[in-house]
N, CA and C of each residue as an Amber inpcrd file, in Angstrom:
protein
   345
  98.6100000  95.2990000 124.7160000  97.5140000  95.7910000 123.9050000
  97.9270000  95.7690000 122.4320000  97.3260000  95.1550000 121.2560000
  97.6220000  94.7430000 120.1270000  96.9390000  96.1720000 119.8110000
  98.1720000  96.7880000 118.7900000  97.5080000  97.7120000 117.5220000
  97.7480000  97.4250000 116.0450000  96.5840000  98.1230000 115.2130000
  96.5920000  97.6960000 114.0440000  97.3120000  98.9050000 113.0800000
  97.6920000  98.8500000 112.6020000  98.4050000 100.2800000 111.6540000
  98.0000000  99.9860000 110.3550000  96.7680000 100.7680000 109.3080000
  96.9600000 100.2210000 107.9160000  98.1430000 101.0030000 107.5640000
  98.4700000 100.6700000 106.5020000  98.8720000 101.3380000 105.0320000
  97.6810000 102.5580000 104.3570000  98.1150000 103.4260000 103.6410000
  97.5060000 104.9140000 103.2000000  96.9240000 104.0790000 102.0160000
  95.8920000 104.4190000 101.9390000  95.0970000 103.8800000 100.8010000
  95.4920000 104.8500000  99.3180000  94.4230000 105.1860000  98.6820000
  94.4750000 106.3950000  97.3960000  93.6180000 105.8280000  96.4480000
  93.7780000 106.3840000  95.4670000  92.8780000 106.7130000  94.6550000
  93.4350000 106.0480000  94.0730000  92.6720000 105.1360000  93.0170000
  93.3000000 104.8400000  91.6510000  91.8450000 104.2690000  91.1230000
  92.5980000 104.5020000  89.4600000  91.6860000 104.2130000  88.3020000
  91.2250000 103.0270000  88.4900000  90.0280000 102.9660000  87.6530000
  89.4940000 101.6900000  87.4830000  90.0040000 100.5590000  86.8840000
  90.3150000  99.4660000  87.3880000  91.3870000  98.3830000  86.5260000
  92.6450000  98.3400000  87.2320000  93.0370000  99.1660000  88.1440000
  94.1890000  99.7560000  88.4450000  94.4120000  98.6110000  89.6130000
  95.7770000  98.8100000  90.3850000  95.6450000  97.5740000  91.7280000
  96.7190000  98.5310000  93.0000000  96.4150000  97.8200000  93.7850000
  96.5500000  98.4430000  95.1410000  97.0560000  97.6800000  95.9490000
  97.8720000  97.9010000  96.9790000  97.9770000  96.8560000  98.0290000
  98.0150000  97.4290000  99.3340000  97.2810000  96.8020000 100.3400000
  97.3060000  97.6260000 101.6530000  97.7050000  96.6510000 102.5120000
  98.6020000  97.2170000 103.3170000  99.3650000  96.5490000 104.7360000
  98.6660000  97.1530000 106.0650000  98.7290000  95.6280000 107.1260000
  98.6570000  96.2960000 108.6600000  99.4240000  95.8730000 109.1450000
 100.0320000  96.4110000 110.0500000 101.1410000  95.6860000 110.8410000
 100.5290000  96.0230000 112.1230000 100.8090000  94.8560000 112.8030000
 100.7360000  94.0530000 114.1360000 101.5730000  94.4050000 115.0930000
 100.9900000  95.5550000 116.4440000 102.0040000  95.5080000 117.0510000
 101.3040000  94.5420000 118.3100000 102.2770000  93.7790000 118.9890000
 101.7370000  92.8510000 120.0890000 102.2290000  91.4780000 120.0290000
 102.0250000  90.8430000 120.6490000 102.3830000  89.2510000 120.6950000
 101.4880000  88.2670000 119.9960000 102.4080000  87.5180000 119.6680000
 101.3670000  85.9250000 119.3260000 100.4480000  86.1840000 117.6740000
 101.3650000  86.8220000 117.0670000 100.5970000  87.3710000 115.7010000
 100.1440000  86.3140000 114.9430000 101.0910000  85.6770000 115.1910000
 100.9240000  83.9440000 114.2550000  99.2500000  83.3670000 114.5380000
  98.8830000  83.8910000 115.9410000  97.8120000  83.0560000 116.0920000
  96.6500000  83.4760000 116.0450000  96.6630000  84.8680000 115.8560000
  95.3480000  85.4430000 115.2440000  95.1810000  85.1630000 113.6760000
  93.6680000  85.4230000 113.7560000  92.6180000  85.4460000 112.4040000
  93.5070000  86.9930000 111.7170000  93.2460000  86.9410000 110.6460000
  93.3670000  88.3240000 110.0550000  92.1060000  88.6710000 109.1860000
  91.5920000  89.7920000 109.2020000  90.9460000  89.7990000 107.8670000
  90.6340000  91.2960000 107.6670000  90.2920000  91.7170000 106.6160000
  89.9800000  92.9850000 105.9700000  88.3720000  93.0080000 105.3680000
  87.5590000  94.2690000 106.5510000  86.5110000  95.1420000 105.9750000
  86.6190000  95.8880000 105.4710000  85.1920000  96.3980000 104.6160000
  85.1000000  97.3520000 104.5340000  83.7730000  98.1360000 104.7400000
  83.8970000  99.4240000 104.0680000  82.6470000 100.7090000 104.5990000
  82.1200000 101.1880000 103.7030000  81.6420000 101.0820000 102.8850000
  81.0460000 101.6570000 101.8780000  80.2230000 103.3200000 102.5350000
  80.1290000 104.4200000 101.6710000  78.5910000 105.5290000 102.3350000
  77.8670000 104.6580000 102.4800000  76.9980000 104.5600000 103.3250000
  75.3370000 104.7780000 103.7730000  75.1360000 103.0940000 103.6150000
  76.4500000 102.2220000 103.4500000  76.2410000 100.6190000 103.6990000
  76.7820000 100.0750000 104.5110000  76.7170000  98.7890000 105.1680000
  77.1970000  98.4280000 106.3290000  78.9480000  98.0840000 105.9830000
  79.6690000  97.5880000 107.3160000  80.9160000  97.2520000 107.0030000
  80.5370000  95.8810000 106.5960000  81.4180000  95.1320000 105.6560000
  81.3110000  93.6930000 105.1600000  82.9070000  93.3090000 105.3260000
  82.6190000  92.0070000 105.1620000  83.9190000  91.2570000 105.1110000
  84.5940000  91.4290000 103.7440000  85.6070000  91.3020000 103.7110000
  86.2840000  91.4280000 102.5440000  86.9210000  90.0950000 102.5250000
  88.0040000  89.8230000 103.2320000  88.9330000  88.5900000 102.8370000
  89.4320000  88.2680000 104.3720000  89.4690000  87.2630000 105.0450000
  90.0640000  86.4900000 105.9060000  91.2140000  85.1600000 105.2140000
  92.0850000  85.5570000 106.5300000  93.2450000  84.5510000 106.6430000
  93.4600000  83.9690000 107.8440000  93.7360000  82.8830000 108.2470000
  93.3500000  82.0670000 109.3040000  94.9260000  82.1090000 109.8780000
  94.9740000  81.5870000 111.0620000  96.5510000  80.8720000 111.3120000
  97.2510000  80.1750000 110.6420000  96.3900000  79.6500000 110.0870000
  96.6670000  78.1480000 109.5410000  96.6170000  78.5660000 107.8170000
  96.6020000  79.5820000 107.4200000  96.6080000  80.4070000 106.1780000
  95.6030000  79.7790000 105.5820000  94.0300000  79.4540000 105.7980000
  92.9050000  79.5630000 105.2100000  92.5420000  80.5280000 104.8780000
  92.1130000  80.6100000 103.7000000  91.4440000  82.3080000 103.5520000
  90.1880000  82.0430000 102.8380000  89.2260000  83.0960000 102.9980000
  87.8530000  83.3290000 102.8700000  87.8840000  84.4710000 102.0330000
  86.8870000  84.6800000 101.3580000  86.8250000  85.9320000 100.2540000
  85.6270000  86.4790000  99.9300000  84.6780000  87.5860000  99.8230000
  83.4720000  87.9920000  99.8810000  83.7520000  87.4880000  98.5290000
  82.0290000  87.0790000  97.4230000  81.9200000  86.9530000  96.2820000
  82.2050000  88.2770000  95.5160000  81.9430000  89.3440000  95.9360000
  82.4400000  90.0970000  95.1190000  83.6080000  90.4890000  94.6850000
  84.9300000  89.4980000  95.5000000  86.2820000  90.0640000  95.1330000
  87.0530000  88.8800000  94.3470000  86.7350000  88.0420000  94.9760000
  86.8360000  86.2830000  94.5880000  87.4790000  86.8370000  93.3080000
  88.7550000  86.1310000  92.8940000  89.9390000  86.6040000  91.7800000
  90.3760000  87.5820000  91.7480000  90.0540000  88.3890000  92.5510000
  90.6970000  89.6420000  92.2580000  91.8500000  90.5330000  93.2410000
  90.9280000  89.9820000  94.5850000  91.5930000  90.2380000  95.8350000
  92.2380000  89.3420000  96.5870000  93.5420000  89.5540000  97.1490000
  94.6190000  88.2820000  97.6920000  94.8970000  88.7240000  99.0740000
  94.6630000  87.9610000 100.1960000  95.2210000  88.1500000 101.4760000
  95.8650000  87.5890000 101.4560000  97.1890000  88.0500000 102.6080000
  98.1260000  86.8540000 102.8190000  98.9080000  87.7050000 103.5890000
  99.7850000  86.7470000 104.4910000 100.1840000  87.2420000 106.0700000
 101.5400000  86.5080000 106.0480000 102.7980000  87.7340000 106.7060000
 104.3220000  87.5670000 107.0050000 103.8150000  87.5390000 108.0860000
 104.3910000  86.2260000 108.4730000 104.4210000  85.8820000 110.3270000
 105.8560000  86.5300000 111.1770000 106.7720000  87.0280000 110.1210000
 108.1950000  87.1840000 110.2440000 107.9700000  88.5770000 110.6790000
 106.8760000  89.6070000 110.4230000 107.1560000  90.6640000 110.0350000
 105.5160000  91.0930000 110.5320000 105.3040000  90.4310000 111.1500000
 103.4130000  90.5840000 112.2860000 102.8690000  91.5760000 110.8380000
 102.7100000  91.5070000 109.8800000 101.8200000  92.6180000 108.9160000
 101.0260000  91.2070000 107.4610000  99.9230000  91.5400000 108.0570000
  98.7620000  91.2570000 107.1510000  98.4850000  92.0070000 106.0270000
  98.0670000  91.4760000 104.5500000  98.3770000  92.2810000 102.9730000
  97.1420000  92.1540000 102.2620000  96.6230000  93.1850000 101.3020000
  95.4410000  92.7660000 100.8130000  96.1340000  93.4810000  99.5450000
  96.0430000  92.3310000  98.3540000  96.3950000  92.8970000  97.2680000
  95.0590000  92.8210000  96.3270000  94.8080000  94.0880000  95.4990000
  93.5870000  94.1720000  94.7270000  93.9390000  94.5770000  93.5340000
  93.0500000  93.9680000  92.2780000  93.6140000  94.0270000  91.2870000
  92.4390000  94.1570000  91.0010000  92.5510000  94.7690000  89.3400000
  90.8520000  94.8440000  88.5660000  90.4570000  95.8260000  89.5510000
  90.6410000  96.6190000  89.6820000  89.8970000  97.5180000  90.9560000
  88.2910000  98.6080000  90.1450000  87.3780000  98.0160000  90.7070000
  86.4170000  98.7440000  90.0780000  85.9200000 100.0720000  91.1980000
  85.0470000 100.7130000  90.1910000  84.5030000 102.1910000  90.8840000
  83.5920000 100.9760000  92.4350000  82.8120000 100.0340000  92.3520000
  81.9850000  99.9940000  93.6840000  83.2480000  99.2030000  94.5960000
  84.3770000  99.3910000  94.3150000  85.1620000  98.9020000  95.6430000
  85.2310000 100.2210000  96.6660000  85.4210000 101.1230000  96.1020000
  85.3390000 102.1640000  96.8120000  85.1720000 102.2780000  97.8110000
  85.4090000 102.0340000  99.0440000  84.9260000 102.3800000 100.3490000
  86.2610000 102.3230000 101.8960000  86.1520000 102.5890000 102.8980000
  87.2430000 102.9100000 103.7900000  87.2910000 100.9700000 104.2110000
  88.3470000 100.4680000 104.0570000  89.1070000  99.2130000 104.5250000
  89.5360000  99.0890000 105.6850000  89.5700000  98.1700000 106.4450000
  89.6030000  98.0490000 107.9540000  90.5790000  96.8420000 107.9150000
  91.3670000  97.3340000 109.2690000  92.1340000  95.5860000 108.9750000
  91.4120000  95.0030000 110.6590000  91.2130000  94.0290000 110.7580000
  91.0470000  93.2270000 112.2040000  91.8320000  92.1360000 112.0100000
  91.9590000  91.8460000 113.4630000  92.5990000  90.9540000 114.1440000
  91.6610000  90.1580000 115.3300000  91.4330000  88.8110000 114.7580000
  90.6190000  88.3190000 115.9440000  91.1660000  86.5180000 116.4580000
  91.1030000  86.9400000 118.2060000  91.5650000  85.4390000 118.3630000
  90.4620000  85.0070000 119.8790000  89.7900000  84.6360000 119.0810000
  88.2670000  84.4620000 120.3060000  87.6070000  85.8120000 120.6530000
  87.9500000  86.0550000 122.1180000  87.5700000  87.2810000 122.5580000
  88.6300000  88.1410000 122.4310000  89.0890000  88.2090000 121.5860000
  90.5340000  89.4270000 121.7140000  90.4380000  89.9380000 119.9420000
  89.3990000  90.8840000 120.0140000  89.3520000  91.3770000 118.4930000
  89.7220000  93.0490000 118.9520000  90.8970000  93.1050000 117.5030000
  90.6800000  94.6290000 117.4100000  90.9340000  94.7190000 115.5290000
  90.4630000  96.6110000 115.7510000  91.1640000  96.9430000 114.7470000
  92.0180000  98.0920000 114.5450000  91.9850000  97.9300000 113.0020000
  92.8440000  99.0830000 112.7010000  91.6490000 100.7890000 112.5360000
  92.4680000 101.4140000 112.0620000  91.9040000 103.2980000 111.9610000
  90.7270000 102.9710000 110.9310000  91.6940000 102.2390000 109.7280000
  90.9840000 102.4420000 108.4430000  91.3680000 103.1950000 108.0090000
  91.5140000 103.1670000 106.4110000  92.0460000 103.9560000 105.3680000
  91.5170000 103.9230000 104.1580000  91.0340000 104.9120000 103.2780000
  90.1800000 105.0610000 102.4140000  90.5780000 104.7140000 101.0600000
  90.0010000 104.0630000 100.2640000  89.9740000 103.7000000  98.7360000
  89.1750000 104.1370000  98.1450000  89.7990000 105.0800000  97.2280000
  88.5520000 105.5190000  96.1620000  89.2920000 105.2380000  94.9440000
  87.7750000 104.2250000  94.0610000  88.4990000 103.8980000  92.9070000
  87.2170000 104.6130000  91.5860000  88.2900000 105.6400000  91.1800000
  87.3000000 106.7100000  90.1110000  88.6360000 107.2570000  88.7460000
  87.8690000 107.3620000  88.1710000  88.5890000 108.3060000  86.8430000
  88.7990000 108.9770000  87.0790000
């Protein structure tokens, strides 16, 4: 049974940058998808950034330059580094793991980005 563990999110200023880890417990890490949602209040979860096996990555338009996935195969933990961090990033981050029918995730861990 694959689990996801994030990293503790926090608070930081606007402009400020962040980086959140999941680590992978389970087999065959190399060959899952990775990618990071999120939750905004009272909005749906969205995609944030995918990374493929094959280290393709995908990026919602709203993060595009700002936000970096990228995955240690050495070390099963998937990374989302954010920079420029504005007040509407704000919301709880999810990490998943998907390889066909075998999706999970993580708890989730909250980002609030305020003065």
């Amino acid at each position: 049974q694959v689990q996801l563990v994030e990293s503790e999110g926090g608070l930081v200023q606007p402009g400020g940058s962040l980086r959140l880890s999941c680590a992978f417990s389970g087999e065959l890490f190399r060959f899952y998808t990775m990618a990071w949602y999120r939750q905004a209040p009272g909005k749906q979860r969205e995609l944030v950034a995918s990374i493929s096996s094959a280290r393709t990555t995908t990026y919602a338009d709203s993060v595009k330059g700002r936000f970096t996935i990228s995955r240690d195969n050495a070390k099963n933990t998937a990374y989302l580094q954010m920079n420029t961090l504005k007040p509407e990033d704000t919301a709880v981050y999810y990490c998943n793991s998907n390889q066909g029918t075998y999706d999970y995730w993580g708890q989730g861990t909250q980002v609030t980005v305020s003065s």
